[in-house]
MDAnalysis code that builds the backbone (N, CA, C; Angstrom):
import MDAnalysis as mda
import numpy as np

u = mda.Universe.empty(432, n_residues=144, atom_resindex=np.repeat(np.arange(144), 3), trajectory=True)
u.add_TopologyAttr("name", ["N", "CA", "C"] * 144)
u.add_TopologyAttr("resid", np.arange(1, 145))
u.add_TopologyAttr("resname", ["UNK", "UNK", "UNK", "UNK", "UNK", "UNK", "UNK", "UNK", "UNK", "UNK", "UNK", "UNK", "UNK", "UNK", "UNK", "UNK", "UNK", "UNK", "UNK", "UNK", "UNK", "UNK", "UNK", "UNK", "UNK", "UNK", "UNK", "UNK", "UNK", "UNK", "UNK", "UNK", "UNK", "UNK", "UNK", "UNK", "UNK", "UNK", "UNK", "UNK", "UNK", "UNK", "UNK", "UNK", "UNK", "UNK", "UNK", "UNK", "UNK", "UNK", "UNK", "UNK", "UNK", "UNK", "UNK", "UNK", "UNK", "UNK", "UNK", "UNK", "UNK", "UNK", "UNK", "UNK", "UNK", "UNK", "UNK", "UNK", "UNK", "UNK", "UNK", "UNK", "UNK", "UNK", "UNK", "UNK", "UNK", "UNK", "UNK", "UNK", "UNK", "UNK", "UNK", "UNK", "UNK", "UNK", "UNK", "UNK", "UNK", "UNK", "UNK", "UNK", "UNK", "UNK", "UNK", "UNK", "UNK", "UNK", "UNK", "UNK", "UNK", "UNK", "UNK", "UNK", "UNK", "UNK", "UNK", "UNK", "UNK", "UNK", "UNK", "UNK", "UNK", "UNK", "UNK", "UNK", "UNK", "UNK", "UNK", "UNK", "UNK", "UNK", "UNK", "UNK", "UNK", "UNK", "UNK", "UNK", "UNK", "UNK", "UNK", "UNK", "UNK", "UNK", "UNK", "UNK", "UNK", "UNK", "UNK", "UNK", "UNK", "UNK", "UNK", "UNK"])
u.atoms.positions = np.array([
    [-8.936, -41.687, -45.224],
    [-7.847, -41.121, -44.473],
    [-7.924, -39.601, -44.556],
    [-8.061, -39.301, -43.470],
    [-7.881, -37.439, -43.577],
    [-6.512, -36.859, -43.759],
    [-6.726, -35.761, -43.825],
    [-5.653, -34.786, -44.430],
    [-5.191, -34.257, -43.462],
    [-3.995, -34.041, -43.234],
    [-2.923, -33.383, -41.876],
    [-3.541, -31.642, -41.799],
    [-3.603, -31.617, -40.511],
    [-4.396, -29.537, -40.738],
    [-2.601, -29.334, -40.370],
    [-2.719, -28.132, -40.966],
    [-0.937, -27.797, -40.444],
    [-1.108, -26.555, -39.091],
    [-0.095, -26.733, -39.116],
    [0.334, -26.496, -37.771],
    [0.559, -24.964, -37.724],
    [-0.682, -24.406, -36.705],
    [-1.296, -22.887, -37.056],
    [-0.132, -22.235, -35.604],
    [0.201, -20.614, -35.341],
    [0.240, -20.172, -34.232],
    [-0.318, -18.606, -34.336],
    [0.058, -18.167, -32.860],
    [-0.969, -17.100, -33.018],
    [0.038, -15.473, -33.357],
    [-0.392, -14.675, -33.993],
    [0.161, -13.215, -34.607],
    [1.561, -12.738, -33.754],
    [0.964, -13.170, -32.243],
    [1.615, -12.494, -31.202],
    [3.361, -13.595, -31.468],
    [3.000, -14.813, -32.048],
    [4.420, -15.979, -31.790],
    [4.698, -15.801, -33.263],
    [4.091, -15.293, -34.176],
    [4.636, -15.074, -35.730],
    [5.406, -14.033, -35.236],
    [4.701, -12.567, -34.990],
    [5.745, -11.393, -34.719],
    [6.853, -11.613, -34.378],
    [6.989, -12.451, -33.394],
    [8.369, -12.896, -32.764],
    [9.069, -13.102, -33.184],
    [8.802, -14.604, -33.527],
    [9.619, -14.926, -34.591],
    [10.132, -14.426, -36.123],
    [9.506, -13.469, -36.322],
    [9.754, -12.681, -37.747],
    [10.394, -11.209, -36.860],
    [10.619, -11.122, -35.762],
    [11.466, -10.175, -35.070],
    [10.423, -8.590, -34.931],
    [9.316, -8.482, -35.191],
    [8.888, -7.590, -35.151],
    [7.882, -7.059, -34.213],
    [7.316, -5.723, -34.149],
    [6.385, -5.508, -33.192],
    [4.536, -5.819, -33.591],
    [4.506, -6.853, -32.618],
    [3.161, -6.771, -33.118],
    [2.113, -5.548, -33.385],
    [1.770, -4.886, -32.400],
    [1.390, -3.390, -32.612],
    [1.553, -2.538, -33.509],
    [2.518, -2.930, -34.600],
    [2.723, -1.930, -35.226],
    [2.160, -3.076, -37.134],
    [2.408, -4.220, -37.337],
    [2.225, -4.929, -38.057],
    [0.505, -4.515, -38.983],
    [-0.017, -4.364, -39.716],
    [-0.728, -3.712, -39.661],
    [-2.229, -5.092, -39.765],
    [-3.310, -4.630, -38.941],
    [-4.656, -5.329, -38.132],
    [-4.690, -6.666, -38.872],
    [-4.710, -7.052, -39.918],
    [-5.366, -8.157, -41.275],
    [-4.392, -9.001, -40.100],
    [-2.885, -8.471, -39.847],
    [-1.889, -9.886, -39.696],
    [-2.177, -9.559, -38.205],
    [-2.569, -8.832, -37.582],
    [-2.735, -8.762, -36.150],
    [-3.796, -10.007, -35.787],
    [-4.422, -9.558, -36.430],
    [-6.044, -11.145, -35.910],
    [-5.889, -12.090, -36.847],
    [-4.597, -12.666, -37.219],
    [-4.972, -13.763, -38.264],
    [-4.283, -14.778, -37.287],
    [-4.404, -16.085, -37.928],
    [-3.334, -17.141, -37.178],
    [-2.408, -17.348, -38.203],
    [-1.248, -17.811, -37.939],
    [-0.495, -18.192, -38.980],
    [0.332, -19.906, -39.355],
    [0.124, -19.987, -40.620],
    [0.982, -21.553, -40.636],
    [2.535, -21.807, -40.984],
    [2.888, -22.172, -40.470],
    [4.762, -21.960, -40.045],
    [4.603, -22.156, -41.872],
    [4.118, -22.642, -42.839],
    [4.257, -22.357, -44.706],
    [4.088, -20.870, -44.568],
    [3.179, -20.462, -44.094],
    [3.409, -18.998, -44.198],
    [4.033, -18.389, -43.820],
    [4.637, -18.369, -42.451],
    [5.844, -18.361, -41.952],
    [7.352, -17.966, -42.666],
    [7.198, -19.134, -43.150],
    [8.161, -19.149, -43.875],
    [8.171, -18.497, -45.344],
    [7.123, -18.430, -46.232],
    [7.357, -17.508, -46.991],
    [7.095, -16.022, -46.200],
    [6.811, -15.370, -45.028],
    [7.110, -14.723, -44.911],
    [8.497, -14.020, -44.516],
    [9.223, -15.197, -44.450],
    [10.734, -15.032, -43.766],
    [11.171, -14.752, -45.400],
    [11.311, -15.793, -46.205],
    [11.957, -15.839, -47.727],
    [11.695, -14.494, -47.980],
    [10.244, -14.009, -48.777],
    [9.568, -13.038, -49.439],
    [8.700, -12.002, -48.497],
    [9.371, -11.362, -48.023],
    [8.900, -10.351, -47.008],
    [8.587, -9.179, -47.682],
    [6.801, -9.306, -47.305],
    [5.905, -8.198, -48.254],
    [6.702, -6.671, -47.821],
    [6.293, -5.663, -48.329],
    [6.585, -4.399, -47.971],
    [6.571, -4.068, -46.670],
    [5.527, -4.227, -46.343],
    [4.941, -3.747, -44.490],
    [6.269, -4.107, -43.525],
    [6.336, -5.784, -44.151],
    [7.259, -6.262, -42.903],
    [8.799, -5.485, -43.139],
    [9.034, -5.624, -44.338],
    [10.440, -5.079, -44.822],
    [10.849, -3.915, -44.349],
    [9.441, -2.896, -44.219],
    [9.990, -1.236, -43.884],
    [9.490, -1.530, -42.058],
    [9.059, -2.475, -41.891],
    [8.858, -2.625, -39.990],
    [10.696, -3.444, -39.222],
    [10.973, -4.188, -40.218],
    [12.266, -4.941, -39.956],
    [13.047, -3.898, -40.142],
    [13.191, -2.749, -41.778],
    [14.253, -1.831, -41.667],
    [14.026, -0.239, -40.626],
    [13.016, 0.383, -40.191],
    [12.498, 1.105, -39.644],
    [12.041, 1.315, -38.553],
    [11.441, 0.271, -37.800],
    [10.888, -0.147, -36.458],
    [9.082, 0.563, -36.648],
    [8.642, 0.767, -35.420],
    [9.496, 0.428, -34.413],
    [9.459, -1.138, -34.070],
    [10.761, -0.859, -33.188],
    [10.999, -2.529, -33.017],
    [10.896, -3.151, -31.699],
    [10.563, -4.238, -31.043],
    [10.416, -4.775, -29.875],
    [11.813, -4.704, -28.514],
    [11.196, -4.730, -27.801],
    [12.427, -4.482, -26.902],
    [13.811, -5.495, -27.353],
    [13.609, -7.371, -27.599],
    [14.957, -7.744, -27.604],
    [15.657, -7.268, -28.563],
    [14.938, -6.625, -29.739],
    [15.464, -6.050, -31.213],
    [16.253, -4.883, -31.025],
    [15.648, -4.126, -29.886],
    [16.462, -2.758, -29.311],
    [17.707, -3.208, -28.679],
    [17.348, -4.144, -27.746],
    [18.190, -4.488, -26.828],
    [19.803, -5.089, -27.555],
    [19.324, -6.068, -28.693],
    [20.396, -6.373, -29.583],
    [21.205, -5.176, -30.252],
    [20.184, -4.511, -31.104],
    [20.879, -3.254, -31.682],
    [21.875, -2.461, -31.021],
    [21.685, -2.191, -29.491],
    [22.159, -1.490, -28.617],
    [23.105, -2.057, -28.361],
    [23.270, -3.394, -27.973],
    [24.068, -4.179, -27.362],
    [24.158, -4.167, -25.774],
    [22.826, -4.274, -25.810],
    [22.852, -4.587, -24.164],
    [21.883, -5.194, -24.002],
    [21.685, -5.774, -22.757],
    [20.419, -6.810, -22.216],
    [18.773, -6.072, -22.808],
    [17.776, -7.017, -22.104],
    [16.238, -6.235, -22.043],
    [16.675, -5.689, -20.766],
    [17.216, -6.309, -19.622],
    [17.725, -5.922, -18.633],
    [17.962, -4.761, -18.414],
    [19.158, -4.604, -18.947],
    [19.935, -2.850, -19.600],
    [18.591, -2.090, -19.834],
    [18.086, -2.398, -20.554],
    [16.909, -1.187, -21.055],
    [16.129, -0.710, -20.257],
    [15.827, -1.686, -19.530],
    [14.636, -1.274, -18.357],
    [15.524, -0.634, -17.384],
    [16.441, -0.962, -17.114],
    [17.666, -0.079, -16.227],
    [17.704, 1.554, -16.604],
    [17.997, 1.096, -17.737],
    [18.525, 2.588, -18.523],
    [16.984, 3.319, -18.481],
    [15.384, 3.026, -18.280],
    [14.957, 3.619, -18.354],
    [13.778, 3.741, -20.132],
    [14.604, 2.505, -20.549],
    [13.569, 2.416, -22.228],
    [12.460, 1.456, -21.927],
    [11.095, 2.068, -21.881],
    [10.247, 0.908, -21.813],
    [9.424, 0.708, -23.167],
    [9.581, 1.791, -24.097],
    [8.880, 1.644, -25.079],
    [9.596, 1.216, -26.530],
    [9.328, 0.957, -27.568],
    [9.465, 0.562, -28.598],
    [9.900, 1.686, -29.062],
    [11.464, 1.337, -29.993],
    [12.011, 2.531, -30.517],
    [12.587, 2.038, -32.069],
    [12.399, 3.293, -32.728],
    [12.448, 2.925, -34.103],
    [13.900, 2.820, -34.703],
    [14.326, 2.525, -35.854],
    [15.762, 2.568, -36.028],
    [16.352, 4.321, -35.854],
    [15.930, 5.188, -36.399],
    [16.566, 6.156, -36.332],
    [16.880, 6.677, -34.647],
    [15.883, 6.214, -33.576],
    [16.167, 6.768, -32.587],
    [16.993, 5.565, -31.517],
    [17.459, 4.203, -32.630],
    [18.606, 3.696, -32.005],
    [19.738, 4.176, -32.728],
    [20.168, 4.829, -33.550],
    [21.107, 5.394, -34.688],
    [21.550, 6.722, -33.626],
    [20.137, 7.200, -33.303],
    [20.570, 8.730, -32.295],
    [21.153, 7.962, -31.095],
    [20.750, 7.037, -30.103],
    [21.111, 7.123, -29.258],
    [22.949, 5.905, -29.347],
    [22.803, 5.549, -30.265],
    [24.676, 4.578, -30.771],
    [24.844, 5.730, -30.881],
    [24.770, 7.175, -31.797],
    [26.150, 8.267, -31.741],
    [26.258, 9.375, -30.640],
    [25.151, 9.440, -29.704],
    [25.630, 9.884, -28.447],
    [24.633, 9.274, -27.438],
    [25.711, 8.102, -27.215],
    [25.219, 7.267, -26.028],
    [25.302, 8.210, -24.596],
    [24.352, 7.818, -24.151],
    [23.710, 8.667, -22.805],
    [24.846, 8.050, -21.770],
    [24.767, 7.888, -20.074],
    [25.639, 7.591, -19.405],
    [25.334, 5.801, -19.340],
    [24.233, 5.933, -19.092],
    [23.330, 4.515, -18.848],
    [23.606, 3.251, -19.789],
    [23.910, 4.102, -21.074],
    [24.168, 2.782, -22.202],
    [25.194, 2.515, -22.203],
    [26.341, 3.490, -21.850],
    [27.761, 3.200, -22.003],
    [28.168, 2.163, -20.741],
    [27.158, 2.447, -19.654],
    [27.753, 1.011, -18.401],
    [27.268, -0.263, -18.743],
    [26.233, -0.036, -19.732],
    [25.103, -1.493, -20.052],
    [26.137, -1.917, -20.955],
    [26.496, -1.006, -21.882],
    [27.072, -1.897, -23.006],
    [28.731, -2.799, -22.523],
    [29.184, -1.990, -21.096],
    [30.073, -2.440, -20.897],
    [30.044, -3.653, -20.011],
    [29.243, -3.358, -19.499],
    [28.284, -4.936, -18.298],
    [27.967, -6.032, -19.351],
    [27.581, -5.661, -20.419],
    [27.748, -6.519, -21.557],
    [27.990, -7.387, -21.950],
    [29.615, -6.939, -22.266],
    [30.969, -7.035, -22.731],
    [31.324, -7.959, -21.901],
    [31.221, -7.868, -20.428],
    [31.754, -8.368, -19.704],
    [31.350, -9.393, -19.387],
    [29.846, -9.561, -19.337],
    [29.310, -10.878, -19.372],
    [29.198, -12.000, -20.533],
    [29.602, -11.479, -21.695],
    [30.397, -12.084, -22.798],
    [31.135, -12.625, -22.532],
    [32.105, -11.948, -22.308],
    [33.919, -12.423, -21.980],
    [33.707, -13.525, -21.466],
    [32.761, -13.284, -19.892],
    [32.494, -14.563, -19.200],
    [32.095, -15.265, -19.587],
    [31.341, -15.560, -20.398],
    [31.187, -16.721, -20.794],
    [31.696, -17.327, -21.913],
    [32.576, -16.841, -22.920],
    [33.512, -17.206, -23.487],
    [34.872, -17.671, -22.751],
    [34.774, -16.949, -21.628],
    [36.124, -17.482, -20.520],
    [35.675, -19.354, -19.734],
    [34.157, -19.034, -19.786],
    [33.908, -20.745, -18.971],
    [33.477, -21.719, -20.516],
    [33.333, -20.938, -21.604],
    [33.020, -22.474, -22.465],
    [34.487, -22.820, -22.741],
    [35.598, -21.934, -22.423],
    [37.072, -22.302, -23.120],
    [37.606, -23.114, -21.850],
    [37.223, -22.608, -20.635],
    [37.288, -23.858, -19.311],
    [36.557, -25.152, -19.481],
    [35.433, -25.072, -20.171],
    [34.387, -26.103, -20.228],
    [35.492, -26.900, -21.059],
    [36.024, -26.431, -22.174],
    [36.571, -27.154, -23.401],
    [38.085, -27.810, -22.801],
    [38.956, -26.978, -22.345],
    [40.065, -27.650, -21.834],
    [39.965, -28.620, -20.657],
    [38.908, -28.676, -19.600],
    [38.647, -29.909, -18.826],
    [38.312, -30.848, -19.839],
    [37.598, -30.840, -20.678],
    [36.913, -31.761, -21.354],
    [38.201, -32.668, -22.587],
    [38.791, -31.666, -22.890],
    [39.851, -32.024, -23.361],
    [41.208, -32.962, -22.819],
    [41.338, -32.085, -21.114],
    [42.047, -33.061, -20.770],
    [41.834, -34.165, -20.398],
    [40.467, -34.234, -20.025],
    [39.540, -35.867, -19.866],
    [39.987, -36.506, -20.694],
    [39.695, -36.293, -21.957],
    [39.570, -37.032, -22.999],
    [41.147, -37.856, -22.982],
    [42.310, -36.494, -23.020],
    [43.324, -37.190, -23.065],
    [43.773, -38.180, -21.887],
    [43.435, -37.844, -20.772],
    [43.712, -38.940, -20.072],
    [43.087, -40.315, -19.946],
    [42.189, -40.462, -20.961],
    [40.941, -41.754, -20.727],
    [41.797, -42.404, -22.193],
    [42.419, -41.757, -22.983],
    [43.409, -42.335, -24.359],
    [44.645, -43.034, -24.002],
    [45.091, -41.998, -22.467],
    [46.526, -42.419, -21.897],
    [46.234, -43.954, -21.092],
    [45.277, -43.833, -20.824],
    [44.550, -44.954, -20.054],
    [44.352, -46.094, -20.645],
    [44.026, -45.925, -21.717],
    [43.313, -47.039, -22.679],
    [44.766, -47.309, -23.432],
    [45.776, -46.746, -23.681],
    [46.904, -47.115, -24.866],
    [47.467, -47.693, -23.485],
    [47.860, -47.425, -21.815],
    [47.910, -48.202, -21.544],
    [48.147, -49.764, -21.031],
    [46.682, -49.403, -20.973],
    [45.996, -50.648, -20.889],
    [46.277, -51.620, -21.930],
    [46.165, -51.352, -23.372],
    [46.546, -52.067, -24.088],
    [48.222, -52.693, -24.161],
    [48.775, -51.594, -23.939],
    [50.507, -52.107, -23.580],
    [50.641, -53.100, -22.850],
    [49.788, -52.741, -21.902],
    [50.097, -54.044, -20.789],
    [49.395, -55.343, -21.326],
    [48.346, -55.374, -22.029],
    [47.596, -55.968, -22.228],
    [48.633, -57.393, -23.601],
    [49.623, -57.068, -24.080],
    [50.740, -57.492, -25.070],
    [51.269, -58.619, -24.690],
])
């Protein structure tokens, strides 16, 4: 009986998932493959490199995009196509330009919305429910 090979992916889907920029990760982990065990101790025990790339950047666009609080969308709007490090998302949160202040508010708003339709989602669903109980108690009344 052979032995299970585990389950390898490539630098570019580790980066990702460990939130960082590949480009900047340094070459050894650029051309390696990785096994979600490694993976994962790299998530637990995160060597130096990754620690000062996670606290420092630079970081990938959705990492900006989060920090900022606005879309990848927003960014490319606003004009960011490149990878920016923490200090020059620190500069641009204490004097947001014109561009970030509409992104972050387009945002906001598309938040809301959709906190406004899962709380619609929830009260239809709710009143379903109660009327399929009113239905069934009923049914059983009559059913006596």
């Amino acid at each position: 009986m052979s032995e299970k090979k585990p389950q390898t992916m490539k630098s570019a889907t580790a980066a990702q998932k460990l939130g960082i920029l590949l480009q900047a990760a340094p070459e050894e982990f650029q051309n390696s493959t990785v096994t979600r065990s490694e993976l994962a101790e790299l998530t637990e025990n995160p060597p130096a490199w990754l620690a000062d790339l996670r606290a420092n950047g630079p970081h990938p666009r959705q990492v900006v995009a989060a920090k900022l609080g606005v879309s990848t969308s927003g960014l490319a709007r606003g004009g960011v196509t490149d990878p920016l490090t923490t200090a020059e998302i620190k500069d641009l949160l204490q004097k947001p330009p014109a561009w970030l202040v509409t992104e972050r508010a387009t945002q906001a708003e598309v938040r809301a919305e959709l906190i406004r339709d899962k709380d619609a989602k929830a009260e239809k669903a709710a009143k379903k429910e109660r009327a399929a109980r009113g239905a069934a108690q009923r049914a059983a009344h009559r059913g006596q």
